[in-house]
N, C-alpha and C positions, 0 to 999 in steps of 0.2 A: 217308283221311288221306294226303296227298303223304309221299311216302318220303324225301324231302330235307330233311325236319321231323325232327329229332333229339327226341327226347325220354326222359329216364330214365324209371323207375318210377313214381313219383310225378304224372308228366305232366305234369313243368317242360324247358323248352326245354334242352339241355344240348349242348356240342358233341358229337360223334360220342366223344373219345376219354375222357372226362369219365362219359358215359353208359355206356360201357361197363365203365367201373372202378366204377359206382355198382353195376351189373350184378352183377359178380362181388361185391360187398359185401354186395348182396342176396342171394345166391345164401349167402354166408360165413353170412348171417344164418337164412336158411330153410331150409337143405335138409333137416338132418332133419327136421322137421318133421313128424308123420305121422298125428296125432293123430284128423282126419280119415277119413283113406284110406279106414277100412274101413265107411264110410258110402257115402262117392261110386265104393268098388266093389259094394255092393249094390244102389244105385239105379241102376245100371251092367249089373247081372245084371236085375237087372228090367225094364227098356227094351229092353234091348236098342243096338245104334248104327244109326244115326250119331248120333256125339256131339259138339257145340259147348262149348267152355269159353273163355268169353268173361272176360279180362282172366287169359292163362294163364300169362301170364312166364317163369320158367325150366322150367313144364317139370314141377312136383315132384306136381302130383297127375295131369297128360295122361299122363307116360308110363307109372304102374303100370297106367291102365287101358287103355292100349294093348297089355300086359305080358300083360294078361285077355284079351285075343283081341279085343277092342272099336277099330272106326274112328273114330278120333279125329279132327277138328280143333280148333287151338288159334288162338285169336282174340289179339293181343296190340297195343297202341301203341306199344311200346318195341323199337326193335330189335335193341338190343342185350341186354334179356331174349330176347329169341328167339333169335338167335345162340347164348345158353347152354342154352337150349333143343333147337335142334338137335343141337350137341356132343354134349349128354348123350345124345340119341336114339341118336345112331350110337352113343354107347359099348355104350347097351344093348340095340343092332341089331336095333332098331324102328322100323317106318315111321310116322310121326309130323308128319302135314300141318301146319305154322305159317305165318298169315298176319300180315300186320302189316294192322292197320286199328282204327278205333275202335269202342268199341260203340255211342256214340251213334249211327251213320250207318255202316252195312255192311249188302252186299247180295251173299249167296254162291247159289251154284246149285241149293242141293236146300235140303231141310227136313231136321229131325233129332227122333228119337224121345228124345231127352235136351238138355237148352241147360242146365250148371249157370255159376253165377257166383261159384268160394268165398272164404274169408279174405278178407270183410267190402271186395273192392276196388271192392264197388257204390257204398260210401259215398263215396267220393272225387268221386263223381258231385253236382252242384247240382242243387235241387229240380228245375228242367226240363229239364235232363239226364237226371233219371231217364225219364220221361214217354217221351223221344226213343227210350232205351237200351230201356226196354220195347215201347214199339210195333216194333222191331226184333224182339227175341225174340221174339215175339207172334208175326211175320209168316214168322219162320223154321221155327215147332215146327209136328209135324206134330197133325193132330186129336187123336189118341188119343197123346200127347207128353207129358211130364212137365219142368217146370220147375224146377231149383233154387236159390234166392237164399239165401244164406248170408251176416248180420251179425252181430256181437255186439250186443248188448243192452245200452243208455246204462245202468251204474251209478249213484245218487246220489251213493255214497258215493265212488266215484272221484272222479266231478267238483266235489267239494266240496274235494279233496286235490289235483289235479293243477293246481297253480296256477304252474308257472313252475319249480320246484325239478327240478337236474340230477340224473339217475341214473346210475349207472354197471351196465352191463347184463349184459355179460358180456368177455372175455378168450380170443382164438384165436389162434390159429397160422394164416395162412394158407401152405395147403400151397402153391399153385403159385407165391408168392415165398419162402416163407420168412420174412415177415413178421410181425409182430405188429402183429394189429388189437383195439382195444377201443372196446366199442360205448356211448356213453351216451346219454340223451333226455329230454328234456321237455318238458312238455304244458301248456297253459292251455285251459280244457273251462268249456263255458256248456250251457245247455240244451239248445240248436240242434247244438251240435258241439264238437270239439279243435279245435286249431291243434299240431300233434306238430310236435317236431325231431328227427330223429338225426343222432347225431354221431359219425363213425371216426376215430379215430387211427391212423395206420397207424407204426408204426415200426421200422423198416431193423435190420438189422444192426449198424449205427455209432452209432444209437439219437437218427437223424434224424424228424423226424416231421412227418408229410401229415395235414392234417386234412382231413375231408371232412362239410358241414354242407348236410341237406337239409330244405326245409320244409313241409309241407303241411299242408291242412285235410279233415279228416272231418267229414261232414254226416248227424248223427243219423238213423235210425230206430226210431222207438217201433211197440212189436204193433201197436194198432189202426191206426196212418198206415201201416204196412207192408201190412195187410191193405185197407185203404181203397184205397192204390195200385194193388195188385194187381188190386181190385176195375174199377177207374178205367179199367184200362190192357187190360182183356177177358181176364182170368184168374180159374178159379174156383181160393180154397184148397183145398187137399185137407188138407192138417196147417200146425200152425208146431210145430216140437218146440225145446225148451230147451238139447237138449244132441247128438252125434254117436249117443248111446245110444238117441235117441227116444223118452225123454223130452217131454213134455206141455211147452210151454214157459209159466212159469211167471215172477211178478214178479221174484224174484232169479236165474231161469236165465242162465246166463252167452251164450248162444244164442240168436239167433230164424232160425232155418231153416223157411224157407216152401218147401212143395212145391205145386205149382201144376197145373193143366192151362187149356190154350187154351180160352174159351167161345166158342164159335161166334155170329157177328152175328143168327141168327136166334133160337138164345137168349137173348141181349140184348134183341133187341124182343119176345119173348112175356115175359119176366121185365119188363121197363116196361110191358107191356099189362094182369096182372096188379095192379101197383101202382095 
């Protein structure tokens, strides 16, 4: 991806100064966050590194397992997610490789015994985009390499509710202004995917107020088309689990985490010789 291409999170064109304020609202948004961690540092202990984390933005699951003793790089399209990224590495003075590139189309030097992709920002990807994004990781993991693709799991009952009505999310203090931001969002969900907004209020001291309105689309993954994909794209499953806990993933699991390994081209054609 040309570096002159600005783009926030979301992977809407944004000016540089624009992007980086969404940056820091993302950052306001996830950092605690951690609910994870101690999944993607076991799978972490079990690999081994080098480890790719493709679409890694600020930074909040790369640096604990860098924190582990594990070589990290971090794969991102936003560069002002990376910027905060960085920052934070220095604070917690850790060496912490971040590239800017996309996952569709990136091609790094070595292979990795770990490639995870988490907090569901595969979905943002169009049906063949995914295809593109996988033959990538495909081409990066080493033989005996381990895969990790992390979405949520389409609800009915959400998408039967999420028709348009504004929430109100939560209420922060942003520390480095002093600021007050409040987050709200809404959603219209069909079968295939969302269409999500979020929206920041940010308001001053003087109790001026910046709004900030971003929009994107998430493109569903159901088990069986996840594991058909996988199938498609020269990975054998090894699990999908439902939840961090591994957990069997299940029709209502809130989770579908596929762990994967690379199939090699020659078991491909004895696996089609058989059939």
């Amino acid at each position: 991806m040309p570096e002159s291409r600005s783009v926030d999170w979301m992977g809407a064109e944004a000016e540089p100064a624009l992007a980086a304020r969404l940056a820091e609202l993302y950052e306001l948004d996830y950092r605690e966050l951690s609910h994870d961690l101690d999944f993607y540092r076991a799978m972490a202990k079990r690999t081994g590194g080098p480890i790719l984390e493709l679409g890694c933005g600020t930074g909040r699951v790369a640096i604990p397992l860098v924190q582990d003793g594990h070589r990290v790089i971090g794969l991102d399209a936003s560069a002002a997610q990376l910027d905060i990224a960085r920052r934070k590495a220095d604070e917690a003075n850790v060496q912490l490789q971040l590239i800017l590139g996309d996952m569709r189309d990136f091609a790094l030097t070595e292979p990795f015994r770990l490639i995870i992709v988490p907090f569901a920002s595969f979905l943002i990807l169009s049906y063949d985009d995914r295809f593109a994004a996988l033959a990538r990781v495909r081409e990066h993991l080493t033989r005996d390499g381990v895969f990790v693709l992390d979405v949520f799991q389409p609800d009915p009952d959400r998408i039967a509710a999420q028709q348009g009505a504004v929430v109100q999310e939560w209420s922060r203090i942003d520390i480095a202004t002093g600021n007050t931001v409040v987050k709200s969002s809404s959603s219209i969900a069909d079968v295939d995917g969302a269409t999500f907004t979020n929206i920041y209020d940010e308001i001053d001291g003087a109790g001026n107020i910046r709004r900030y309105v971003r929009t994107a689309r998430l493109h569903y993954l159901y088990r069986r088309e996840l594991e058909l994909l996988l199938a498609a794209t020269g990975f054998t499953v090894e699990a999908v689990y439902g939840s961090y806990d591994l957990e069997p993933a299940a029709a209502t699991s809130p989770r579908l985490i596929a762990v994967a390994q690379r199939r090699e081209r020659a078991d491909q054609a004895a696996e089609r010789r058989r059939r």
